[in-house]
N, C-alpha and C positions, 0 to 999 in steps of 0.2 A: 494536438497543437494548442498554444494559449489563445486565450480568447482574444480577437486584436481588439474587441469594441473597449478593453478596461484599458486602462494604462497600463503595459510593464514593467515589473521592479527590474532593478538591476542586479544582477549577481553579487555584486557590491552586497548590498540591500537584500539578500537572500542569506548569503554568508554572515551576517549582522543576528539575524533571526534565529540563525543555527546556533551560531554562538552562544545566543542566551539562553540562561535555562529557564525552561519551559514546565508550568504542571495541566494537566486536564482537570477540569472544574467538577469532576464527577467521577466516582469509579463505572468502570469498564459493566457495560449492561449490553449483550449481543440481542440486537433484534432481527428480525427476516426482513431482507433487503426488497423494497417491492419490485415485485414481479406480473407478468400479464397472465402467467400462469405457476405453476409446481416451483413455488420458492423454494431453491436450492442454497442462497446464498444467506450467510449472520453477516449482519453490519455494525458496528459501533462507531458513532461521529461526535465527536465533543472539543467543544472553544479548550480555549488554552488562558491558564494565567499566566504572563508575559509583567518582569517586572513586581510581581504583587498586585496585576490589575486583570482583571479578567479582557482578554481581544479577542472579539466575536468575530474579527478575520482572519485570528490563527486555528485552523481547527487541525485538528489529530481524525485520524479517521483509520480504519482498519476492515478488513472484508476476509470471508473464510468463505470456502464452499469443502465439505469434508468428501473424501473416497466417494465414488461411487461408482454401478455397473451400468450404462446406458445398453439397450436392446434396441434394436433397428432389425427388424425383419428376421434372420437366420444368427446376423451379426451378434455378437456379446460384445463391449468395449468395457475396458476397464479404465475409469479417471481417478487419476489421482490428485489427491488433494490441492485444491490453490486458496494462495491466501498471501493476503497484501498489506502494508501499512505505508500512508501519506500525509507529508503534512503539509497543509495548504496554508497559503493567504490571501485572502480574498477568492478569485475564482480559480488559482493557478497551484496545483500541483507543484512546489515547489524542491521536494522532497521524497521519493517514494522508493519502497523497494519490495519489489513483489517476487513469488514463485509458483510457475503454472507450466503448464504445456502449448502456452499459446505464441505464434509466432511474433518478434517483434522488430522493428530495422530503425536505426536513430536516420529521421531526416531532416534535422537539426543539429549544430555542432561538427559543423567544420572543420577541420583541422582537428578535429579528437579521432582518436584511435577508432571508437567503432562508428564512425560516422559513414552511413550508410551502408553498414555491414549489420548481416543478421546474425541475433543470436543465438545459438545452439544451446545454451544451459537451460536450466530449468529455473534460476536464480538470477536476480538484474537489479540494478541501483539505477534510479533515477534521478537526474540532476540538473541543474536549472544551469542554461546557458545562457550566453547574449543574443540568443532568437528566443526565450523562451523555454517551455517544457518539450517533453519528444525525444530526449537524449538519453540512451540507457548503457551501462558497461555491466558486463557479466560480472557475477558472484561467483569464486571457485574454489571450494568445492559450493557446489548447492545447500539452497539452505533446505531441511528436511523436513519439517515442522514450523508448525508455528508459532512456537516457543524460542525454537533459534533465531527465525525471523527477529522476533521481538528484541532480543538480546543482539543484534547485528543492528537493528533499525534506531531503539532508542537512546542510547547513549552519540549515537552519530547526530543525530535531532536534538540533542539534548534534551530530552524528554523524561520527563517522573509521572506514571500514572497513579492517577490516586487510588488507594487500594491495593494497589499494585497490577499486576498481569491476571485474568481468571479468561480459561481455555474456552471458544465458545459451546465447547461438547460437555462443559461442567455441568453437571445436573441435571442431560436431557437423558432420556432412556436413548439406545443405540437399538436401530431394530436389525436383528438377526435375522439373514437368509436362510433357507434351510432347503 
C-alpha cells in the first residue's frame, strides 16, 4: 500500500510521467540486494532523466532472483525464477510488473476487474489508482524470462536504458549441481 505520510500523486500525474520519455542516468550494474542472510536476490536502482534533467524521484529499479532448488528436511523444492521491474516516484511504486510464484489480491481499485480477486498467473502489471499502488491485473501468457519482462515493461514506462538491457547472470559463473 502507498505510503499515506507523503502526498499522493494523481493518476492524472502518473499517466503524465509514463508519457514522457524517460533514460536511466547509468547503465544497468546488478548488485546483491541486502539480505540478513544467503543473498539470493541482483538489484539494479537508478534516477531517471526526465526532460534532459536528471529526477532523483524517478527511479527505474529491477530485481532478479534466478532458479533455484530449496531443501527442507526430506523435502526438495524447485523455484523458479522471479524477477521484477518498477518505476517509482518518490516513495510510490507507480509502475511495476513482476513474475514470481508468490500469491497476490489487489485491495485497491474498486470497480476494476481484479479488484479483490487473486491472481493465478505467474506474470502481473501493476498500476497506480486513485487509492494509490496495490492494484495488479494479470499478464497472459506469462512473462518467461527476464528479457521478455523487459521488452513488456519498458516501452509501456517509456523507458531507454543506457547501455541497453545486460542479463544479471552476464558474467557470473553458474555453479553446477552434480
Amino acid at each position: 500500500m502507498a505510503n499515506k505520510f507523503e502526498p499522493l500523486i494523481t493518476v492524472d500525474e502518473v499517466q503524465e510521467i509514463l508519457a514522457e520519455p524517460k533514460e536511466t542516468v547509468k547503465p544497468i550494474a546488478w548488485a546483491p540486494k541486502p539480505a540478513a542472510s544467503n543473498p539470493q536476490w541482483l538489484e539494479f536502482a537508478c534516477a531517471c532523466r526526465v526532460k534532459g534533467e536528471v529526477r532523483e524521484d524517478v527511479i527505474f529499479r529491477a530485481t532478479y532472483r534466478g532458479a533455484r532448488t530449496a531443501v527442507h528436511g526430506q523435502a526438495t523444492i524447485f523455484l523458479a525464477e522471479a524477477f521484477c521491474a518498477s518505476l517509482f516516484v518518490g516513495p510510490h511504486r507507480v509502475f511495476g510488473v513482476d513474475t514470481d510464484d508468490s500469491f497476490h489480491t489487489s485491495l485497491v481499485g474498486e470497480g476494476r476487474p481484479q479488484y479483490r480477486k487473486p491472481l493465478a498467473d505467474r506474470s502481473h502489471e501493476h498500476i497506480w489508482v486513485d487509492e494509490g499502488e496495490g492494484y495488479a491485473e494479470p499478464i497472459v501468457p506469462a512473462l518467461q524470462n527476464i528479457g521478455a519482462l523487459m521488452q513488456y515493461f519498458l516501452p509501456r514506462a517509456n523507458l531507454t536504458l543506457t547501455g541497453g538491457f545486460a542479463h544479471p547472470l552476464k558474467g557470473r559463473q553458474i555453479e553446477l549441481i552434480l
